[in-house]
N, C-alpha and C positions, 0 to 999 in steps of 0.2 A: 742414503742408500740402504736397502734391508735385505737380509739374506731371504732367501726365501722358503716357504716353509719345506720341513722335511719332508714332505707329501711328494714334493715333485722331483726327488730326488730318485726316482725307478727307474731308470734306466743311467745305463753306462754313463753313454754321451750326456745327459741331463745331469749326472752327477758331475763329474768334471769339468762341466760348464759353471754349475751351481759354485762347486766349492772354492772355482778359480774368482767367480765375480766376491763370494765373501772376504777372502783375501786376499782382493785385490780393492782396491778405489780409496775411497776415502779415510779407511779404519785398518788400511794394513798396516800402519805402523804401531799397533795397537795390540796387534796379534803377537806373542810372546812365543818364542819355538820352544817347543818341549826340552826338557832339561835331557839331554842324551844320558848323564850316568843314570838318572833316576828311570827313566824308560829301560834304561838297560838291564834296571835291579826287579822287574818287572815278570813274574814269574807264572800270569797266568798264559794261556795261549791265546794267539789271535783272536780264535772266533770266542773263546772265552770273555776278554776283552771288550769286543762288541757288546754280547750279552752282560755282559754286569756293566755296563756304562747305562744300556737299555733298563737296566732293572732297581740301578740304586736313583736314575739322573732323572724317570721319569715315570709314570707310573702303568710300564709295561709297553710291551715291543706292540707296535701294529702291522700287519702281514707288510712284508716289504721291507720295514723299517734296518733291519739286519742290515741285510743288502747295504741298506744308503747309506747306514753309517760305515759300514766296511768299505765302500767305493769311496766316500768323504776322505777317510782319515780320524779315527777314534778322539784322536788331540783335537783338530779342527773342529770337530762335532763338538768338543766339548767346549772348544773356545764361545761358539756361534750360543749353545746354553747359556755360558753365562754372561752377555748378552743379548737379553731378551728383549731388549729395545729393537736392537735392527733385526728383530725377525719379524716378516709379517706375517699378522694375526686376524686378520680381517675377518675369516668368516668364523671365529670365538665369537669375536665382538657383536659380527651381526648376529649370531644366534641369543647372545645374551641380553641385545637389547630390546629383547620382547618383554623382558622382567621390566615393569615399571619402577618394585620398588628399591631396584638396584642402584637408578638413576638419584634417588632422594637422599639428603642429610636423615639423621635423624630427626631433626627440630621440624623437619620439613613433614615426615611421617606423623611424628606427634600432635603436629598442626591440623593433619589432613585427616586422620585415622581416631575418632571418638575412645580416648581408653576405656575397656570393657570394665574393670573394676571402677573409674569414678563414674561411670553412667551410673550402676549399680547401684553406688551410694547416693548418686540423683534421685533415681528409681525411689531410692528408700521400701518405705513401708508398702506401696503401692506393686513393686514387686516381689516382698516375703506375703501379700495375701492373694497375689494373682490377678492383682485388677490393674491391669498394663492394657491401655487404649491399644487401637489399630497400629498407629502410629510411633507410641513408645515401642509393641515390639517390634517393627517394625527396625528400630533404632538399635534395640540388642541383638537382632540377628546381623545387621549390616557391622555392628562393630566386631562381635564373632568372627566372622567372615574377611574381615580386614587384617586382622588378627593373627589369624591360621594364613591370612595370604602373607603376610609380612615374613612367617616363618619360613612357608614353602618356600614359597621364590626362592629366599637366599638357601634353602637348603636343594633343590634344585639345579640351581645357577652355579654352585661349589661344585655340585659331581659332573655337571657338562662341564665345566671349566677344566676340568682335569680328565676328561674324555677328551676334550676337541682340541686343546690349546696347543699351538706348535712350542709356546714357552714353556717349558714341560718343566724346566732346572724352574723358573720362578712359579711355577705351580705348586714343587715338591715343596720351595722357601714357604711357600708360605701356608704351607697345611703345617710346616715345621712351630715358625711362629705364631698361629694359631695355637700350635699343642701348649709351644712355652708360656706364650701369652695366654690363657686358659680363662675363658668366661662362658658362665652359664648361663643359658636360652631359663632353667627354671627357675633363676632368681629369684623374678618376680614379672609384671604384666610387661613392666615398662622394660624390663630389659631385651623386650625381645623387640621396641622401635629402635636395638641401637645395633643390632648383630650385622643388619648386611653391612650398613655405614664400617664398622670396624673392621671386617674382614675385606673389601672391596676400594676403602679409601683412607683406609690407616696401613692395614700391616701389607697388603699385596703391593701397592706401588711402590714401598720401602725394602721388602724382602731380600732386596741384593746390594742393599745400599750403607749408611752410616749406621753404625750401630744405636748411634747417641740420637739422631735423626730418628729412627724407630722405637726407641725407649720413650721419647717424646712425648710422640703421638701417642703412642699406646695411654702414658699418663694424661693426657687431657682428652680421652676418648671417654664418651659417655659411656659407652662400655663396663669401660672397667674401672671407672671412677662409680659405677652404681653398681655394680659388681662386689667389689671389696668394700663397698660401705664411702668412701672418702670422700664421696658429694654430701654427708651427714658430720664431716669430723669439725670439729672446731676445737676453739682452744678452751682447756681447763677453767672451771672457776679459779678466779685470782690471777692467772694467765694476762697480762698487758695484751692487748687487743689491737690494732693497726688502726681499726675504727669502733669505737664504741656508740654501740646503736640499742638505746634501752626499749621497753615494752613499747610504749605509745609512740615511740619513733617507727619503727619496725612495723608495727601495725597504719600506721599511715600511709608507709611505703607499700605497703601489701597490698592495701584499698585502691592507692592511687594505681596501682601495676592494672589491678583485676579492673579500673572504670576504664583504661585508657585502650582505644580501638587498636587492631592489630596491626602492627608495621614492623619494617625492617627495624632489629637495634642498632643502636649507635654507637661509637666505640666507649662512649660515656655511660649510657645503659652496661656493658659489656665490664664496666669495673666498680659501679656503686650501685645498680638494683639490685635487689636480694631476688632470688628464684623466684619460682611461681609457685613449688613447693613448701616455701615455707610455712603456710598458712595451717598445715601439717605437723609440720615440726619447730615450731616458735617460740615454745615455751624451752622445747629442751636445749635448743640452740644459744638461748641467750644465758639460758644455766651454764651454760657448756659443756662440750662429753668430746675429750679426743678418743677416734677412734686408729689402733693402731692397726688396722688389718691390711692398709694396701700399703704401709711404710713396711711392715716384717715382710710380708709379699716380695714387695719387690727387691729387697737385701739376698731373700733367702731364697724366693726363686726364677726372680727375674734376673737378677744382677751376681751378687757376689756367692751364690751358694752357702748350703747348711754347714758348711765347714769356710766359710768366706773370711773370717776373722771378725765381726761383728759381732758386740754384745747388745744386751738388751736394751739399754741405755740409747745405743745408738738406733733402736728400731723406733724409739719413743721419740728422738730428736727428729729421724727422718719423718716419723706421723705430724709432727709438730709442724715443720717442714713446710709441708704439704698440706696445712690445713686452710680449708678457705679454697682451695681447686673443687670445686663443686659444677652441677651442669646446671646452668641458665634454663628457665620455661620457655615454653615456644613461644611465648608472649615478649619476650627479649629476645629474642631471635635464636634460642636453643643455642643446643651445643657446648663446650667449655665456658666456663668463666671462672673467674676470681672473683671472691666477695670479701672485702678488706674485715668487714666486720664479725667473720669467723676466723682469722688469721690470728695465731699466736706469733707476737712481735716481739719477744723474749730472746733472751741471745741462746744459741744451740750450739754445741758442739757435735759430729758427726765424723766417724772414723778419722779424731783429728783432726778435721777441719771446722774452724767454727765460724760460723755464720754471723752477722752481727743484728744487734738487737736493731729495731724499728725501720725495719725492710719488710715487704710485702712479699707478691709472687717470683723477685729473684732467689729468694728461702729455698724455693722447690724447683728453679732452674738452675743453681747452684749444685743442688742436692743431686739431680739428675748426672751434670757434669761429672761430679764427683765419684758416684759409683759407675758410672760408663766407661771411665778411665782409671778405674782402678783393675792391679793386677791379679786381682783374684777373678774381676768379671773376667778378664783375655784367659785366664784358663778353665772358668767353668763353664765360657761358650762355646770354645773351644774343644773343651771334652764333649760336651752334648749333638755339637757338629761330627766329629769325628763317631761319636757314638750312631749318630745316626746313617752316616753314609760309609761306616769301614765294619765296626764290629759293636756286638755288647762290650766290651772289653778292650778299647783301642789302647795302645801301646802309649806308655809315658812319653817317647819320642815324639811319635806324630804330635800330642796335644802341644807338648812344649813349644814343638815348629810351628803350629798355627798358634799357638798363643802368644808368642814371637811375633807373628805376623799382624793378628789382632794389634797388637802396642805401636808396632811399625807402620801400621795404614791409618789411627786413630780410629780403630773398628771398623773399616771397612770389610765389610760381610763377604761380599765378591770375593777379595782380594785370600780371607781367609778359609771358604770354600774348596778357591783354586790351591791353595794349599795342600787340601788334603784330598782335592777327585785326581789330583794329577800326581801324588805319593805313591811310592812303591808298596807301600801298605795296603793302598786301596786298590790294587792292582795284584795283592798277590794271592796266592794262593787259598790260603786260610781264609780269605776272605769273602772268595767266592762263596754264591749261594748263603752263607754264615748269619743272614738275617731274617727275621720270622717278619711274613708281614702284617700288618697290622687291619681289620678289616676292610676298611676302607677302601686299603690299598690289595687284598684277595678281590672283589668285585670290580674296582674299576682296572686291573690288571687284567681280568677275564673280559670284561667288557671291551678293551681295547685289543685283546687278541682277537676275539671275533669281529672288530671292525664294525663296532655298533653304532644304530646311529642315537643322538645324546635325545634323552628322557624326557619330556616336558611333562610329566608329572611329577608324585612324590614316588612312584612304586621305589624306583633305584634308590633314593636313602633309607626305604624303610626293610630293602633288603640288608644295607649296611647295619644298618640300627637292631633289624635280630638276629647280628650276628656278632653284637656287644657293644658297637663305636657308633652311638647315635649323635649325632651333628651337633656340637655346640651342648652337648651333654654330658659332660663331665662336671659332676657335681663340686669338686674340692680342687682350689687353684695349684694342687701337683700337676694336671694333665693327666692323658692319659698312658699308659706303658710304654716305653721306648724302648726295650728289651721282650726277648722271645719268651722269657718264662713267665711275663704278664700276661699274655693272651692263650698260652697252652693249658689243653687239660682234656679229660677226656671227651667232657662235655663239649669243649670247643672245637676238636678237633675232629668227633663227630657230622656238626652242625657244618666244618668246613668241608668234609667230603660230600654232604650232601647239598650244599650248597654246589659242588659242582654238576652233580646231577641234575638240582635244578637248572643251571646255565646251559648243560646241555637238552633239557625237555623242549629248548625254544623258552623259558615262559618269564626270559629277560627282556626288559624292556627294547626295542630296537636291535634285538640281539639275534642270529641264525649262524648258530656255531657249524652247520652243515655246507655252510654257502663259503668259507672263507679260500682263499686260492690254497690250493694244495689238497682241497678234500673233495673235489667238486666228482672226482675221475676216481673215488676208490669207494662211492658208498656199494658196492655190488662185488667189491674187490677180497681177497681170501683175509683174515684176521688179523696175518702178522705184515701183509699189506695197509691195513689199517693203521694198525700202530704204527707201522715207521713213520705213513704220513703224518699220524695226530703230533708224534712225539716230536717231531718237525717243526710244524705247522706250533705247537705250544708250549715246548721245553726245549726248544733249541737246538734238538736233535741229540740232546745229553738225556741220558736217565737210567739207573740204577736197573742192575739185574734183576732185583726184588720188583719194583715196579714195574720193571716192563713185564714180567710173570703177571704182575696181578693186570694189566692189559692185553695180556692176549689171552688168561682163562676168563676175566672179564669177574673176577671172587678178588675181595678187598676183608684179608683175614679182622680185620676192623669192624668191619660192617655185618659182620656175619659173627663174632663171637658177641655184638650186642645186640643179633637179633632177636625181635619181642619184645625188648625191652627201652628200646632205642625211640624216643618221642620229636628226637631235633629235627628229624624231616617232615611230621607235618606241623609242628609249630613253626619250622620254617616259610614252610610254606601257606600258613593262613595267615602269621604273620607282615609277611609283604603285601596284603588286602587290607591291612588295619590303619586305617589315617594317624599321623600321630600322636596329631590333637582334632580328636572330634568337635564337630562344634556345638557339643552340647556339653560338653566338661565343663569344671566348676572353673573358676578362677582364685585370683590370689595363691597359698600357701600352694596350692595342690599344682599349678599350673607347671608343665612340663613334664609332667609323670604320664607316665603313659594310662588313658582310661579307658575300660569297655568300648568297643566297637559296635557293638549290633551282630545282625547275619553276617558270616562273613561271606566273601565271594571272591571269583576270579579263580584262584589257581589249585585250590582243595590240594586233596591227596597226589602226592606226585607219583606218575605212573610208574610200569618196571620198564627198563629202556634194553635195546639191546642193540645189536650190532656198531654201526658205525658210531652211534650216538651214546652208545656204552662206551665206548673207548674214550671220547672226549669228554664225557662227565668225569669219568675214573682219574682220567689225567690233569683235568683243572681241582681235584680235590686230592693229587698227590703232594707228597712233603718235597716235590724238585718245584711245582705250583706254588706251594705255599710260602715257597724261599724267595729272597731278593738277594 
């Protein structure tokens, strides 16, 4: 049985009906009643309540959506979140499955999609003097173009996803663990056949699930096994080896990989062929070179934190570990593998725990084990949870209660969520509003207040993108700011006010911020008629004296003491015209950097706005807007 989506939840009768069938049938015994003293210590007010469940649980209220969840039951609504299993989601799914390359492995991509960098080196000399037959360019545009498609999609597919999805709590999971999980689109060529695969069939189905379960995957995702370097790592010269494979071994294995036609691997392919890369990297591999960059990574910030109690020592055992976790060619069938013959089979010790010598890939399931249960991980995910959906700042208490909770469920994510959305902390006071959002979440927050319909272009990420948080762009595996004073400044907060003037001109993709219910009947209406609608209709009907002044003289002492000098609103807006990888940009080093566009077009100079449509620009670019 599935709840059904929040959409249908507008009317009275339809709510009562809705919230009796969730809590009732198969899964009522599974529904936990709210803790009465902890509701009681509960300090914001009702309709307060609604709105910060609406603003921390999803990524913004859509017209009606108040209502529903105030006729539900704020508890019930949140039970039915986290549970995103039985909510049905059907018309996400059909809208998402126009993305072909959503559907693919990455091995499957790789297989299918010519990489633009080794054509090139195909190409050779024939393409540094320009004499590329019909046919060869024919071959450099098509892989271009596959290229740039592999990006789009999935960065496309991300912002409907979190426009359309009734699972809104595993939406938020997992733009979370994205951040924590942190891998860059500008690697290099190859990283960008692994992005949708990682975000679509590693961290989203796991988002509410084990914690040790999702640490997993993330480790044998080609991701971020190419990402942190650890598909190159092997063990040290003089390092005991699992398998020793010298030069003319290794190269016969290579020759026989490259003569043999393409088929599915075997689980025996899948533990003793060497990559398809190697042929690249074979000299230095059989030298050996550990690389410790996704062992420190994941100690320092995937798992136990910079303060975790981990030394150096143990960053080197964990790289140790984990050597030999490499990704397979598409010609073994992609994806994870273990290669014995880069494996350092050396005994390790690791926060204490020692590993024994001449074991293979239990080294690095072990090692997982072991920092997924240790007590430093239950409070530094703890803190990063709680940081996320209560304050910059959350209180020693809450983290210890969910870090508590964390040890008590063996990481179960769900279990330590509900900890802290259902805390008096995250219900009180101080809380409210007390979070900056982060871009992503100012656009698809405005987007879903106007009731847009989702994007099938790139424009909507490439508004995200100049407004600092481009997709999978985060160059260094911190992520990006999880606190308000990472994303303020004058410059930014400029660029957000007029971001919502652009939202208001119309010239968002599927967006008519004038059509939404509540503004249909006041654009003819006196001023302060206006405002009460907008402020309604997009602040909840809450907003500061200061604010509602700068809405009914329709002057944003902001905008006006940088007038003249103020450039964020038309780089805003030629900015959202600019591809964000052309397809004539270079490849390798350079790839993911943002390059020349050409002419720009579409949205130029953003007009002066006035009446009804002043008011709701002014209001999606206030600081009650820009708070969660």
């Amino acid at each position: 049985m599935h709840c059904p989506p929040l959409a249908r939840f507008l009317t009275a009768a339809g709510a009562v009906a809705s919230a009796a069938a969730c809590g009732g049938g198969p899964h009522a015994t599974s529904v936990p009643a709210p803790d009465a003293h902890a509701v009681a210590l509960r300090t914001q007010t009702a309709d307060q309540q609604v709105a910060h469940v609406l603003s921390r649980l999803t990524f913004g209220a859509r017209p009606g959506e108040a209502q529903a969840v105030r006729q539900m039951g704020v508890d019930r609504w949140i039970e039915q979140q986290l549970h995103p299993e039985r909510i049905d989601d059907s018309r996400t799914d059909a809208w998402v499955s126009q993305f072909d390359v959503l559907r693919k492995t990455s091995a499957q991509l790789e297989a299918e999609y010519v990489n633009p960098g080794q054509l090139q080196n195909q190409l050779g000399t024939r393409l540094k003097q320009g004499r590329l037959s019909a046919d060869d360019s024919l071959r450099v545009r098509q892989a271009q173009q596959n290229l740039r498609r592999m990006t789009e999609e999935t960065q496309i597919a991300h912002a409907g996803r979190a426009l359309l999805s009734e699972r809104q709590l595993q939406e938020v999971m997992t733009d979370f663990w994205l951040n924590h999980f942190t891998v860059f689109a500008g690697k290099g060529i190859r990283e960008r056949y692994y992005l949708a695969e990682f975000e679509n069939q590693v961290v989203r189905p796991r988002a509410l699930g084990k914690f040790r379960d999702l640490l997993g995957a993330v480790a044998k995702s080609p991701a971020m096994l190419f990402y942190l370097d650890n598909w190159e790592s092997a063990a040290d010269s003089g390092r005991p080896r699992l398998v020793v494979v010298n030069a003319a071994q290794a190269r016969r294995r290579l020759a026989q990989a490259q003569r043999a036609p393409r088929r599915r691997a075997t689980a025996r392919d899948q533990v003793t062929a060497p990559p398809a890369m190697l042929q690249q990297a074979l000299q230095r591999r059989l030298r050996g070179g550990l690389n410790e960059n996704y062992g420190r990574e994941l100690l320092e910030l995937h798992t136990l934190g910079v303060d975790g109690g981990y030394t150096q020592q143990d960053v080197i055992n964990a790289a140790r570990a984990l050597t030999g976790w490499t990704i397979a060619g598409p010609r073994q069938g992609g994806g994870f593998q273990f290669a014995p013959y880069m494996h350092d089979a050396g005994v390790k010790v690791v926060l204490g725990h020692t590993l024994k010598a001449g074991r293979g890939i239990e080294d690095g399931e072990e090692l997982l084990d072991i920092v997924a249960r240790h007590p430093s991980t239950a409070h530094f995910i703890a803190f990063k949870l709680a940081r996320r959906f209560v304050s910059d700042t959350p209180s020693q208490a809450l983290v210890d209660r969910a870090a508590a909770t964390f040890v008590r469920t063996d990481g179960d994510i769900r279990e330590v969520v509900r900890t802290i959305i259902t805390s008096p902390e995250f219900f009180s006071h101080e809380a409210y509003r007390a979070k900056v959002k982060t871009p992503f979440e100012v656009v698809l927050s405005a987007l879903r207040a106007m009731n847009a319909a989702p994007d099938n272009t790139i424009r909507t990420s490439q508004v995200i993108a100049s407004l600092g948080q481009p997709f999978f762009g985060h160059q260094t595996p911190n992520g990006w700011p999880e606190t308000g004073d990472g994303w303020l400044g004058t410059g930014a907060i400029l660029s957000r006010i007029n971001f919502g003037l652009l939202a208001a001109s119309g010239r968002l993709p599927g967006a008519n911020p004038l059509a939404i219910p509540g503004l249909e009947g006041v654009r003819a209406a006196p001023r302060e008629a206006q405002v009460d609608a907008v402020v309604a209709a997009f602040l909840g009907g809450d907003v500061s004296p200061v604010m509602r002044s700068v809405l009914v003289t329709g002057k944003n002492p902001l905008l006006e003491s940088n007038a003249g000098r103020d450039t964020s609103a038309m780089a805003l807006a030629q900015s959202v015209t600019e591809p964000m990888m052309p397809p004539t940009a270079p490849f390798g080093a350079q790839a993911g950097r943002r390059q020349p566009a050409g002419p720009r077009r579409g949205f130029g100079q953003l007009p002066p706005l006035q009446g009804l449509a002043q008011v709701v620009g002014l209001a999606l670019g206030s600081p009650e807007f820009q708070r969660r």
